[in-house]
C-alpha positions in Angstrom: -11.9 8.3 21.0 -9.1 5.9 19.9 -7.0 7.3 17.3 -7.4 6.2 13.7 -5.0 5.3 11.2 -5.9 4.4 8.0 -4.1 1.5 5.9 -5.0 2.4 2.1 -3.4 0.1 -0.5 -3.6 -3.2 -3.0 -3.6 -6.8 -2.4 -0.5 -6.2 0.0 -2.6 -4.3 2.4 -5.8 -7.0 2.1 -2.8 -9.9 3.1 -3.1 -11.8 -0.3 -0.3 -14.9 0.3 0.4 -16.7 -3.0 2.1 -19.5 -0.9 -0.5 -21.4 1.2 2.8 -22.8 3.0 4.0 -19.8 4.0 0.3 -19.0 6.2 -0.8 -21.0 8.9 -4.4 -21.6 7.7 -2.5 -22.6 4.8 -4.8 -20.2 2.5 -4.8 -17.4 0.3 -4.9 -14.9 3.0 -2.9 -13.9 5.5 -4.6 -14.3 8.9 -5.3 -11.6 12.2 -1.9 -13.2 13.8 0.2 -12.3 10.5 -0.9 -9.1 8.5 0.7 -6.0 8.7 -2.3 -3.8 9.3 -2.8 -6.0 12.3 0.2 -6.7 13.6 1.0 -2.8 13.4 -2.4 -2.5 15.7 -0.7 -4.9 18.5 2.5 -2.4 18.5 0.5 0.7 18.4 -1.8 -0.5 21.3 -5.0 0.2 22.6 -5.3 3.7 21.9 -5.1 3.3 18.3 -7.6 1.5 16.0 -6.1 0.7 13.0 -8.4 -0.1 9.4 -7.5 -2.1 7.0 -8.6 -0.9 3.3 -6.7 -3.1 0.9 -8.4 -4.2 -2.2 -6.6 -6.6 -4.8 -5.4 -5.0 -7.8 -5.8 -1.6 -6.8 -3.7 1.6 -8.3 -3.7 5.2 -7.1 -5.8 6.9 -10.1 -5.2 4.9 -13.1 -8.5 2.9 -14.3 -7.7 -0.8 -15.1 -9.4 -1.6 -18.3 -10.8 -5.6 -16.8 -11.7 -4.3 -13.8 -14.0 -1.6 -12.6 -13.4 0.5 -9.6 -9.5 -0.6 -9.4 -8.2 3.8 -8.9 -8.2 4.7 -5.4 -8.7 8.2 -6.6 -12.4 6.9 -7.3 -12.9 5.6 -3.7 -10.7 8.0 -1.3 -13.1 10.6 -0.5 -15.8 7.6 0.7 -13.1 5.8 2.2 -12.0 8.4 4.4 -15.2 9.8 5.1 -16.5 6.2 7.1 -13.7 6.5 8.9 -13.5 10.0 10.1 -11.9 11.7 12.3 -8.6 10.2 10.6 -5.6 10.9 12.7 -3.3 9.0 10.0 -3.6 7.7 6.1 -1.2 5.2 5.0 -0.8 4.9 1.6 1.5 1.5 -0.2 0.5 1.8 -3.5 2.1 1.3 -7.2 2.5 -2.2 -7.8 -0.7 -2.6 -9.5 -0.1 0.7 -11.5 3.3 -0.9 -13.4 1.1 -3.1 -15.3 2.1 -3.1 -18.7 -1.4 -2.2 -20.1 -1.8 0.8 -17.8 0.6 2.2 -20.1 2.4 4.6 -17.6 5.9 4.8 -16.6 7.4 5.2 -12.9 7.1 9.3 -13.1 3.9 8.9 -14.3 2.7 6.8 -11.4 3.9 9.3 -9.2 2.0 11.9 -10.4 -0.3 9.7 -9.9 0.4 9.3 -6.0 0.2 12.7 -5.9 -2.8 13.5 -7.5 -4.7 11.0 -4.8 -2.8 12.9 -1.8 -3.9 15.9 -2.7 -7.4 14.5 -3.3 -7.0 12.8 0.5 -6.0 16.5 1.6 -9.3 17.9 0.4 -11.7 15.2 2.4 -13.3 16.7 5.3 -12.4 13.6 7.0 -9.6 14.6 9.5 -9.0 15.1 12.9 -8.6 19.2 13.6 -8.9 19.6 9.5 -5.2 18.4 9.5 -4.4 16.0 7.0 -1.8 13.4 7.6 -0.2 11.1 5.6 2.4 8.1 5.6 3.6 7.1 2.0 4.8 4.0 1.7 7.0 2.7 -1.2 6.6 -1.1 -2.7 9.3 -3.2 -2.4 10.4 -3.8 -6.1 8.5 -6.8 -8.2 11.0 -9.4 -9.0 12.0 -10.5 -12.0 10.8 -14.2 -11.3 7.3 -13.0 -11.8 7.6 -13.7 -15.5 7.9 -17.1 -14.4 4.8 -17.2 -12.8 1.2 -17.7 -14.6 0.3 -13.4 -12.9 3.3 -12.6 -14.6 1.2 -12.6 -18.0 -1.7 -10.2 -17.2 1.0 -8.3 -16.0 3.0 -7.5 -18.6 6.3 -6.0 -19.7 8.2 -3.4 -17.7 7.3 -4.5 -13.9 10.2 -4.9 -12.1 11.7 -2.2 -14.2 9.0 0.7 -13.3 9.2 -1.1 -9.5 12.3 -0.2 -9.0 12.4 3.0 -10.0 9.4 4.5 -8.1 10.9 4.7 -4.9 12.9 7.9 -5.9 9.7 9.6 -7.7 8.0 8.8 -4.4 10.3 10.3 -2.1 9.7 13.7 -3.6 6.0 13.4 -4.1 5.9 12.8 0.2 8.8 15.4 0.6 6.4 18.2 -1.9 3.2 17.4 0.1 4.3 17.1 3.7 4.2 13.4 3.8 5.9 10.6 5.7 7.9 8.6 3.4 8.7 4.7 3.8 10.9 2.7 1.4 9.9 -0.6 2.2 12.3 -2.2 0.1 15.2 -3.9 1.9 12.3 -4.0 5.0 9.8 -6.3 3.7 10.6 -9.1 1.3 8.2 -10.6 -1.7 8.0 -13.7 -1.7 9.9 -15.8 -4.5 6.6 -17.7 -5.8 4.8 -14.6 -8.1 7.9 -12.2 -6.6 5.3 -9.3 -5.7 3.6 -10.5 -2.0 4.9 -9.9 0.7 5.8 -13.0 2.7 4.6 -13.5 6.1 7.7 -12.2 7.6 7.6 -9.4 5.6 4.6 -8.4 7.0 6.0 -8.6 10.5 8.9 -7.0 9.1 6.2 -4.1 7.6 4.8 -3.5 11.2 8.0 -3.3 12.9 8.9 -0.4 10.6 5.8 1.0 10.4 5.1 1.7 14.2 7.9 4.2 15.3 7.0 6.1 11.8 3.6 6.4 13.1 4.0 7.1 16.7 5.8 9.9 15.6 3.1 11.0 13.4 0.2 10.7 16.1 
C-alpha cells in the first residue's frame, strides 16, 4: 500500500486563487498542474498518495457563527478515518480563526491547534497506532486585505493575530511531537485579498514541504 499523507486545512489547501490571472484556466481554483497538495504528490512520487482535504473558511475548533461545520475539530476523527492507515497529517490552519468575530486572539488559536492535534492523536486511523503530524504555519494576512471587499467579513485584528501565530505554533508542534513549518517568507499571498497563496506560492509550498515529509515517512 502507497503511503498516505493527509493535507488538512482552509481554502489554501482546496487552491482558492482570488486572481483568475494568476491560474491558467483563468478561474477561481487552482488547477492539478498548480496546487500544493498536488504538486507536493509529483515530488513525493509514486509511493505516496497524497489527499487533499481543504474546505473554504475552515478553523481548527472554533465554530463560525454564518457557517455550519467550519471547526475541523468537528470533522477530524471522520476525516482521518476514510483515509486510514495515515502515515502523515498535515495541518495549515489559522487564517480563518483571526476573524474578528471569532473573537479569539493568536494564543488562543493555538490552543486551539492543539486541542485538534491531540484529537487527531486519539483517531484510530494511523499506520502502527503512531500518529504523525506536520504543522504548518500561515503566511501572515496582509494589511491590504482591508482594501479588498473579504476584508469586511473579516474584520479587525487579521494581519495582527497572523503574524503572531507562528511563535504560539512552534511550541504547540514542539509540546506534541510535531513537525513544524513557518511558511511565511516560503509562500507568498497574493496582493489582490492579501491571504491566498499565489500560484508560485503554491509551488513554492511543495518544494518546502517534500524534504519535511520525506523525513517524516
Amino acid at each position: 500500500m502507497k503511503k498516505h499523507i493527509l493535507c488538512f486545512g482552509d481554502s489554501n489547501t482546496h487552491g482558492y486563487c482570488a486572481d483568475p490571472s494568476d491560474c491558467a484556466d483563468g478561474g477561481d481554483r487552482f488547477n492539478e498542474q498548480e496546487r500544493w497538495t498536488c504538486l507536493l504528490q509529483d515530488l513525493l512520487g509514486d509511493d505516496c498518495k497524497v489527499y487533499e482535504e481543504g474546505l473554504s473558511g475552515r478553523t481548527t475548533v472554533f465554530s463560525d457563527p454564518l457557517h455550519e461545520s467550519m471547526d475541523g475539530l468537528g470533522v477530524i476523527y471522520s476525516t482521518l478515518m476514510s483515509h486510514e492507515r495515515v502515515d502523515l497529517l498535515i495541518i495549515m490552519l489559522g487564517t480563518n480563526d483571526t476573524k474578528e468575530r471569532l473573537g479569539v486572539n493568536a494564543p488562543c488559536i493555538a490552543l486551539g491547534l492543539e486541542r485538534l492535534i491531540q484529537k487527531a492523536k486519539s483517531v484510530p486511523a494511523w499506520k502502527n497506532d503512531a500518529p504523525n503530524i506536520l504543522v504548518v504555519c500561515p503566511p501572515h494576512i496582509g494589511e491590504g486585505m482591508y482594501e479588498n471587499p473579504c476584508g469586511g467579513p473579516m474584520g479587525a485584528g487579521c494581519p495582527e493575530k497572523s503574524r503572531e501565530l507562528a511563535k504560539y505554533y512552534r511550541e504547540v508542534a514542539e509540546r506534541n511531537g510535531c513537525g513544524f513549518l513557518d511558511a511565511e517568507g516560503i509562500a507568498e499571498f497574493n496582493r489582490v485579498d492579501y491571504m491566498h497563496l499565489t500560484r508560485a506560492g503554491h509551488a513554492a509550498l511543495a518544494e518546502a514541504l517534500a524534504p519535511l515529509v520525506r523525513e517524516r515517512i
